[in-house]
C-alpha positions in Angstrom: -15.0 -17.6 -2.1 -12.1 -15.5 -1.7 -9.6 -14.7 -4.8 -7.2 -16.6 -3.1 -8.7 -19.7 -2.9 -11.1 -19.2 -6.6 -8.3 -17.8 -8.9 -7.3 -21.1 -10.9 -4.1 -22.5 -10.8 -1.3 -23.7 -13.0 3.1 -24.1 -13.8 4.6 -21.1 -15.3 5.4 -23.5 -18.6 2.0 -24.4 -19.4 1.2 -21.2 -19.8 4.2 -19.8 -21.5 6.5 -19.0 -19.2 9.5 -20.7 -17.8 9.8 -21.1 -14.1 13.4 -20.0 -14.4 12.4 -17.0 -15.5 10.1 -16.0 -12.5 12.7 -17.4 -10.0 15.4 -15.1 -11.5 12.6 -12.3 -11.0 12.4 -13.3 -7.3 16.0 -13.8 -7.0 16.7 -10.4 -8.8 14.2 -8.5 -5.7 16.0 -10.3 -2.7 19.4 -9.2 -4.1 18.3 -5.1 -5.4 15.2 -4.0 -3.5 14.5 -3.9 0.2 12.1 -5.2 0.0 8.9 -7.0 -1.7 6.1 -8.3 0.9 4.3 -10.4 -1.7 3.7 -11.0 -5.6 1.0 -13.1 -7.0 1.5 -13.5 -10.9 -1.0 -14.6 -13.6 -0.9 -15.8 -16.9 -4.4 -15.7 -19.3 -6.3 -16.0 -16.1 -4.1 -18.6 -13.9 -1.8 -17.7 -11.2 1.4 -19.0 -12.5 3.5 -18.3 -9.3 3.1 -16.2 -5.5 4.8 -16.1 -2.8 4.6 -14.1 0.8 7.7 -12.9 2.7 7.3 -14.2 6.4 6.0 -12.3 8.4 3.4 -11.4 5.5 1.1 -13.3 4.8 -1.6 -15.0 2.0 -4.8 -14.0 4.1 -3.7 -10.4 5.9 -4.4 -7.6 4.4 -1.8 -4.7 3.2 -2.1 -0.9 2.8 -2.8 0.2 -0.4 -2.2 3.9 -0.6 -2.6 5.7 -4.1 -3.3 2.2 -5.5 -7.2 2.9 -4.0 -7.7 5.7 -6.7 -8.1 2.8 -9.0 -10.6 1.6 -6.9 -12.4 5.2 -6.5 -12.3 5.3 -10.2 -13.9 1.8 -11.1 -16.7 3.8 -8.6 -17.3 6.6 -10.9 -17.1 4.2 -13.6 -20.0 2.1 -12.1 -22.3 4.7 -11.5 -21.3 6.1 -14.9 -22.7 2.7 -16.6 -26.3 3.5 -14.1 -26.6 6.7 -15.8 -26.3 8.8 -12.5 -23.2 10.4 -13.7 -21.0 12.2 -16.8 -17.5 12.6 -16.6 -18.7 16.1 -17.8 -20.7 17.1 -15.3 -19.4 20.3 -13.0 -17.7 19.8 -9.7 -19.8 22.5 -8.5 -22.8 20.9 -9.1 -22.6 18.5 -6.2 -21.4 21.0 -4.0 -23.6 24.0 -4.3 -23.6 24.8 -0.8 -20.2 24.5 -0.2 -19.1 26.8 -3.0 -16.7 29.7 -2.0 -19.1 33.0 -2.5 -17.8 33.9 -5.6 -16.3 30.7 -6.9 -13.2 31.4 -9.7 -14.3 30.9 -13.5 -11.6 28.2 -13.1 -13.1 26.5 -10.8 -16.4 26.4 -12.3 -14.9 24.5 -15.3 -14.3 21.8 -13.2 -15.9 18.8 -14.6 -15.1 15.2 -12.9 -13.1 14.5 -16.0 -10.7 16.6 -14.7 -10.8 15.0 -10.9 -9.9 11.6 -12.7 -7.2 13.1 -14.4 -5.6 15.1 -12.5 -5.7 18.2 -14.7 -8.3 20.1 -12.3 -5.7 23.3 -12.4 -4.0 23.7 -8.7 -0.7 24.4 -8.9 0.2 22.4 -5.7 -1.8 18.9 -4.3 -4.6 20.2 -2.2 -4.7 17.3 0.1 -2.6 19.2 3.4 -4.5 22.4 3.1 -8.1 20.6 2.0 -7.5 18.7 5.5 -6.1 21.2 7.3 -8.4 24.2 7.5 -10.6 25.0 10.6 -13.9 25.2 10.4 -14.2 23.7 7.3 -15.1 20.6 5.8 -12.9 18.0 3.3 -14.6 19.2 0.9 -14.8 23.1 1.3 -11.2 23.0 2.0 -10.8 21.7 -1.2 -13.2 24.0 -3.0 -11.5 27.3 -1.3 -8.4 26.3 -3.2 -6.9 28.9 -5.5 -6.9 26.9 -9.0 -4.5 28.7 -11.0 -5.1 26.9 -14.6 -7.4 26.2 -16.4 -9.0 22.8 -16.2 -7.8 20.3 -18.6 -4.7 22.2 -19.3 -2.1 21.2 -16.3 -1.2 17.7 -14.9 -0.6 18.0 -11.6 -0.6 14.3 -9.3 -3.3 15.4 -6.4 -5.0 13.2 -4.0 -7.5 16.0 -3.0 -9.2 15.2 -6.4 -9.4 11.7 -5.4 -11.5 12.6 -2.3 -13.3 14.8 -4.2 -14.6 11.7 -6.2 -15.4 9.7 -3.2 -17.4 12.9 -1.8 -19.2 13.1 -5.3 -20.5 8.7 -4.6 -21.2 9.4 -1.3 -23.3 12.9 -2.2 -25.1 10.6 -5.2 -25.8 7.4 -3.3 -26.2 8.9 0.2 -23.8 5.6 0.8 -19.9 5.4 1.7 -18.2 4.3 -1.3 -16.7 0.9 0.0 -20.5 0.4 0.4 -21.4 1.4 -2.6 -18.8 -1.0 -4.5 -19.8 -3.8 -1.9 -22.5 -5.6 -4.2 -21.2 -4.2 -7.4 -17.3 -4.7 -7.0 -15.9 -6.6 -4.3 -19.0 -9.1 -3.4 -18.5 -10.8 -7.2 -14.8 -10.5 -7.1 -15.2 -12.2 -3.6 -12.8 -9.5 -1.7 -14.2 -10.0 1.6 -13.7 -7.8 4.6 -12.1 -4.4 2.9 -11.1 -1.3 5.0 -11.4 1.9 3.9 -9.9 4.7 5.9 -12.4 8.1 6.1 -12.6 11.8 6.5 -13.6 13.3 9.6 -16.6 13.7 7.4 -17.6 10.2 7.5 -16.5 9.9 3.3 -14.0 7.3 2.6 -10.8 9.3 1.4 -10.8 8.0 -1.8 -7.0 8.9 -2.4 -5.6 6.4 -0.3 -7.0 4.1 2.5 -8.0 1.3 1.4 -6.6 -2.2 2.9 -7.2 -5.7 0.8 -5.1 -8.3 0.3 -2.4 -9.2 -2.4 -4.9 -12.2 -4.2 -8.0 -9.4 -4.1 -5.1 -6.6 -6.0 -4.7 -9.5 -8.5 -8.4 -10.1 -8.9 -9.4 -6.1 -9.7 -6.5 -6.1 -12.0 -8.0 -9.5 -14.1 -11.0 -8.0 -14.1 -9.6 -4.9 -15.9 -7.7 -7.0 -18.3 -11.2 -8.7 -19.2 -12.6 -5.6 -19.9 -14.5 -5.7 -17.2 -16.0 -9.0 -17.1 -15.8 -11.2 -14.5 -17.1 -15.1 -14.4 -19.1 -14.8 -17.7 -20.7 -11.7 -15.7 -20.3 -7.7 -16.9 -19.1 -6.4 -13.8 -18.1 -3.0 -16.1 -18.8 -1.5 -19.2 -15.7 -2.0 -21.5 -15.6 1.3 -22.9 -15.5 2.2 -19.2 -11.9 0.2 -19.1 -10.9 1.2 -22.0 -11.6 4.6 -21.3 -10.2 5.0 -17.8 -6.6 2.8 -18.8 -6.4 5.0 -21.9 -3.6 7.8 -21.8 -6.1 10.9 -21.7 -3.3 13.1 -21.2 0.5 13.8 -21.3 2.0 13.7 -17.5 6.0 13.6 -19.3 8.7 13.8 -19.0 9.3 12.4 -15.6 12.4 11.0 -14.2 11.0 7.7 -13.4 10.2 6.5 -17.1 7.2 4.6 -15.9 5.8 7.4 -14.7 5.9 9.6 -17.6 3.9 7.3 -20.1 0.6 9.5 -19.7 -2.3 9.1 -17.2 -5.9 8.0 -17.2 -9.0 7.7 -14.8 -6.9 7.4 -11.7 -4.5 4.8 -13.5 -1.1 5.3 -14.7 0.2 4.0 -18.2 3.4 1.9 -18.4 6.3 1.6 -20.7 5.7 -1.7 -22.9 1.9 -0.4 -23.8 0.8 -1.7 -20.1 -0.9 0.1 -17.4 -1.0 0.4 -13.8 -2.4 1.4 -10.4 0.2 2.1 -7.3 0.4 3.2 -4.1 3.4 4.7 -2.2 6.5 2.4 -0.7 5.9 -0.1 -4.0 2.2 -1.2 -4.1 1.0 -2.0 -7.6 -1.3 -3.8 -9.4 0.3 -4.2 -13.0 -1.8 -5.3 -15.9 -0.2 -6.5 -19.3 -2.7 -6.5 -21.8 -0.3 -7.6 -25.1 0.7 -10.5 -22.6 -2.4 -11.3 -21.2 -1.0 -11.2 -17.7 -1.5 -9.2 -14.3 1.3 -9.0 -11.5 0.4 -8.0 -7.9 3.0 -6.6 -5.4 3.1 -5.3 -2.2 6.2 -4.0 -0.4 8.1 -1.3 1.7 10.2 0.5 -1.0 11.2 3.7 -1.1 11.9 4.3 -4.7 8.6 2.6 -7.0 10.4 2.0 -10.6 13.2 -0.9 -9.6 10.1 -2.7 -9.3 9.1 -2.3 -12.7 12.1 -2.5 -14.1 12.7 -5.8 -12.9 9.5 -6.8 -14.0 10.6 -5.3 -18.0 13.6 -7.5 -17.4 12.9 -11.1 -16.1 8.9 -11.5 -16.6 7.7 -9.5 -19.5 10.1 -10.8 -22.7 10.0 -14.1 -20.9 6.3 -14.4 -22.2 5.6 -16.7 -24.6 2.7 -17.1 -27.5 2.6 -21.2 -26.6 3.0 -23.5 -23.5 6.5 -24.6 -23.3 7.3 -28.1 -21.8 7.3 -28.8 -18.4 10.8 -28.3 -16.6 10.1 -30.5 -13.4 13.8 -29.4 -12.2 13.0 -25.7 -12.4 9.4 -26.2 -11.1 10.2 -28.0 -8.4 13.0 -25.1 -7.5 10.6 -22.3 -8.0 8.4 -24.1 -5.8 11.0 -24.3 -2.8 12.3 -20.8 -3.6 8.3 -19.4 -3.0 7.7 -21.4 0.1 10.7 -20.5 2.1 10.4 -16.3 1.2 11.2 -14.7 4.7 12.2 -11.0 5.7 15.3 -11.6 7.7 15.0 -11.2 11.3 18.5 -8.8 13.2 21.1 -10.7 12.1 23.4 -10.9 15.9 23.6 -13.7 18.6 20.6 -14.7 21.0 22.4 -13.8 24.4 25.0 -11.3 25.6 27.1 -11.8 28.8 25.4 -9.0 29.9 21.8 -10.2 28.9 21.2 -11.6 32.5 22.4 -8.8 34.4 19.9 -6.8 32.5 17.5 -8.8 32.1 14.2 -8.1 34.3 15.2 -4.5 35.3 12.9 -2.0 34.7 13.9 1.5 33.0 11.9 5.1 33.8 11.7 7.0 30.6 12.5 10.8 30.2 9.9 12.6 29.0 9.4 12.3 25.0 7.2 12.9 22.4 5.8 9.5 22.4 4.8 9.1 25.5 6.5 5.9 26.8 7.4 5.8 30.5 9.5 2.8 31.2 10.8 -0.4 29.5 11.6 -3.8 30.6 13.8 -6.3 28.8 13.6 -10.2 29.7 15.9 -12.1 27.4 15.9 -15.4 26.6 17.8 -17.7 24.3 14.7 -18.2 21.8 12.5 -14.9 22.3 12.7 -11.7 24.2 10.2 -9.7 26.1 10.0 -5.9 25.7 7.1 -4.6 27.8 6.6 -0.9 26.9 4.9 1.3 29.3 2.4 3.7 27.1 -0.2 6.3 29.2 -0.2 3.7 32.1 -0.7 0.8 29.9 2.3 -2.1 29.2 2.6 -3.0 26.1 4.4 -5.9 25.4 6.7 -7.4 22.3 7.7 -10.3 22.0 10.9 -10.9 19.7 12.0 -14.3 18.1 15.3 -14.8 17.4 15.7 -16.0 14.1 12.1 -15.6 13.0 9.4 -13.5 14.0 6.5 -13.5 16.3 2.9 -11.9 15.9 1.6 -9.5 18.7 -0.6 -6.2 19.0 0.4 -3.1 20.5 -0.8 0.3 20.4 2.7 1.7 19.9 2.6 2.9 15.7 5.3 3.1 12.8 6.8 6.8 12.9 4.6 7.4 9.7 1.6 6.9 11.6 2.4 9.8 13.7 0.6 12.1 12.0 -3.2 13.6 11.3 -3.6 12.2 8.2 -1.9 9.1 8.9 -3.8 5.7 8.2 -3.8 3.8 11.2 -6.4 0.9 12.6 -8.7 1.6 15.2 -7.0 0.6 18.5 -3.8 -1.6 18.2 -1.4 -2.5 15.5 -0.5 -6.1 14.4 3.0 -6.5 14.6 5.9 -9.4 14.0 8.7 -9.1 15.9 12.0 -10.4 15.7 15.5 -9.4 17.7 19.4 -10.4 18.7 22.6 -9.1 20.4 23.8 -7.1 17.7 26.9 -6.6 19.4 28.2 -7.1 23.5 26.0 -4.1 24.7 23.5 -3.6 22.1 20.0 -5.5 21.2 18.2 -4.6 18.1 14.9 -5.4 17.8 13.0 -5.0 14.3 9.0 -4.7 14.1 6.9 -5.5 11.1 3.9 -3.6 11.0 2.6 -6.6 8.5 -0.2 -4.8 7.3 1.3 -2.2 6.3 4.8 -1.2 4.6 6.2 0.3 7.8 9.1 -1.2 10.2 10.8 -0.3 12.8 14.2 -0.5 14.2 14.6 -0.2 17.7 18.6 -0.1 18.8 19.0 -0.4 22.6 21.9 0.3 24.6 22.8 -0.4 27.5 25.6 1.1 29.7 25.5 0.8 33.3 22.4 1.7 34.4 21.7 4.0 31.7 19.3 2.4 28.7 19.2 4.6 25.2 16.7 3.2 22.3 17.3 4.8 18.9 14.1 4.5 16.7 14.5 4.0 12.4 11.8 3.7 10.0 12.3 2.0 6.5 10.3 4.1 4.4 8.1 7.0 4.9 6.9 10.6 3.6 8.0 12.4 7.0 11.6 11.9 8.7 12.3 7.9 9.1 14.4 8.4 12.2 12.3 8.9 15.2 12.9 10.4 19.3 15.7 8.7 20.8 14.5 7.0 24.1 16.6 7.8 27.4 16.0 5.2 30.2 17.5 4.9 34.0 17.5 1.1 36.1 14.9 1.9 39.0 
């Protein structure tokens, strides 16, 4: 049974919180961020509220990005409690073949202490150049690294070390880690069907890459806040929790105050003595040990701590030691406010007086980077069709107006445009939704609903000339993407 359908249920009062509270919290996210995807909130082991934004939904699942260190951790802490590892032992030893020929004194003081806490003494994150090297592997690249400090002595945040502790499950086990933590992590949890992006190498990339949904983020965190146990079942040693949510060393100051609290095993402490995993664009798994309570988000942000802040505002202080009484009125309003959550579709009008004498024609391409040859609108009042012609192959979109609707193409978000990119094998599940945005312009806007990525597509039309202007909401490269230049055949 998935955590979805076996985390218990019950109102926000019962167990100490007022549904006011978590509607001004959800109220508080629509009006400051843009914007939240999903939340699932528990309160001494019950989900006291959730809620999906259409298009997202309960049973998809999201991209994590850094928030799969956690995971990669809980690994290392498994086999840790089997006795097949230290945190002491050397990086080196795992790797002896893959050692530069005269490896630095530095980097034989590597231990996998350090990996987990990001003190392994580069100066810079190795992930672009560990990737990036010809003729090497992952995990020479990362190896050949200059590491300028001593280990232990320097906090810098670097995903290579995360890889480096997926390599070090894989070298042990002879097993990809998502395998690996099959039986042991997600089978008693009950995540069903994870994804875990890999190397070229065939090891799972440890840093980022994993894909579950919201419900399974709120199970890992419960079992953290149980210290590990899980159904009356040790899933992981205590110590190992305690160990790996502890601040083992000082990462301040920072700008972002949440992310200056000190760091663990792959985990990051918060203000207010609670602790975190995240992932980049606003994908968190909060847990709130003095509260007993664990919050779950996922979203397509691009600055992380409004999150949290809100969170330190509405949720946290609004935590009581005892049930309160039930508040039907508020109940009952939380209730509506979580089961109407929608991402708003192009605000605009459904036809154009010139949508019919567009409508139909077919528009050749000039070359561009994304290989798309021609495009073909038909516009109606409640949906539009946008067939995309991509390496011989239409694509097509279709675009409610006023809500969205699900397709699959192979076109990506400008993100995914890159080596390193997590991206599905084959097509993309989208939800699309479009209007007139003015007399000679249709915007359409795709949610790429398993990930955090949109995109904006403004077309124009003039004559016979089209132009489509692509914009991402969030991303590490540039968020505005080739402009499109179309001719009517």
């Amino acid at each position: 049974m998935t955590p979805l359908a076996s985390l218990p249920r019950s109102t926000p009062e019962a167990q100490g919180i007022p549904s006011a509270a978590i509607h001004a919290f959800v109220d508080a996210a629509e009006r400051d961020l843009d914007v939240l995807h999903s939340f699932m909130l528990l309160r001494h082991g019950q989900v006291v509220a959730e809620g999906w934004w259409e298009p997202y939904r309960p049973a998809d699942p999201h991209m994590l990005f850094s928030l799969s260190k956690s995971f990669t951790s809980t690994a290392i802490g498994l086999l840790v409690a089997e006795g097949r590892l230290s945190v002491d032992d050397r990086v080196l030893a795992f790797f002896p073949g893959d050692a530069p020929p005269e490896p630095s004194a530095h980097l034989q003081a590597m231990h996998v202490r350090h990996l987990l806490t990001m003190t392994t003494g580069h100066a810079a994150d190795t992930t672009g150049p560990m990737a990036e090297q010809r003729g090497r592997t992952w995990v020479q690249g990362f190896l050949a690294q200059p590491v300028e400090y001593a280990p232990g002595t320097h906090f810098l945040y670097n995903t290579g070390a995360s890889y480096m502790l997926s390599a070090i499950v894989q070298k042990l086990t002879g097993r990809r880690m998502i395998d690996y933590l099959q039986p042991r992590l997600f089978a008693p949890l009950g995540i069903t069907g994870p994804r875990w992006e890999t190397s070229p190498q065939g090891i799972d990339v440890g840093g980022w890459g994993l894909s579950i949904t919201t419900a399974d983020i709120a199970a890992f965190g419960q079992l953290y806040l149980q210290k590990g146990m899980w159904n009356g079942a040790r899933i992981l040693p205590a110590a190992w929790v305690d160990a790996a949510t502890a601040p083992q060393v000082d990462n301040g100051p920072a700008y972002n105050p949440d992310w200056g609290q000190g760091y663990g095993y792959q985990f990051w402490r918060c203000r207010h003595n609670a602790y975190r995993g995240d992932g980049a664009f606003g994908q968190f798994c909060v847990v709130m040990p003095d509260q007993d309570a664990v919050l779950a988000i996922t979203s397509g942000l691009d600055d992380m701590q409004p999150p949290l802040d809100l969170v330190w505002q509405h949720l946290l202080p609004a935590m009581g030691a005892a049930p309160l009484s039930d508040d039907e009125a508020a109940q009952a309003a939380l209730t509506r406010k979580l089961a109407s959550l929608q991402l708003r579709t192009p605000p605009g009008q459904a036809l154009s007086p010139i949508a019919g004498r567009v409508s139909g024609r077919s528009y050749a391409v000039t070359a561009n980077p994304d290989g798309i040859e021609a495009i073909r609108f038909d516009f109606g009042a409640a949906e539009t069709r946008i067939t995309v012609r991509l390496g011989g192959q239409d694509q097509q979109i279709v675009c409610g107006f006023g809500q969205w609707r699900r397709g699959e193409v192979a076109l990506s978000p400008l993100d995914a445009r890159h080596p390193l990119a997590e991206q599905p094998a084959g097509r993309w599940k989208i939800a699309a939704g479009g209007a007139w945005t003015d007399g000679a312009t249709y915007t359409a806007k795709l949610w790429f609903y398993e990930t955090p990525f949109s995109l904006t597509l403004t077309c124009r039309f003039a004559g016979d000339a089209l132009t489509v202007d692509q914009r991402a909401n969030v991303g590490f490269g540039p968020l505005v993407g080739p402009q499109l230049q179309g001719q009517a055949d």
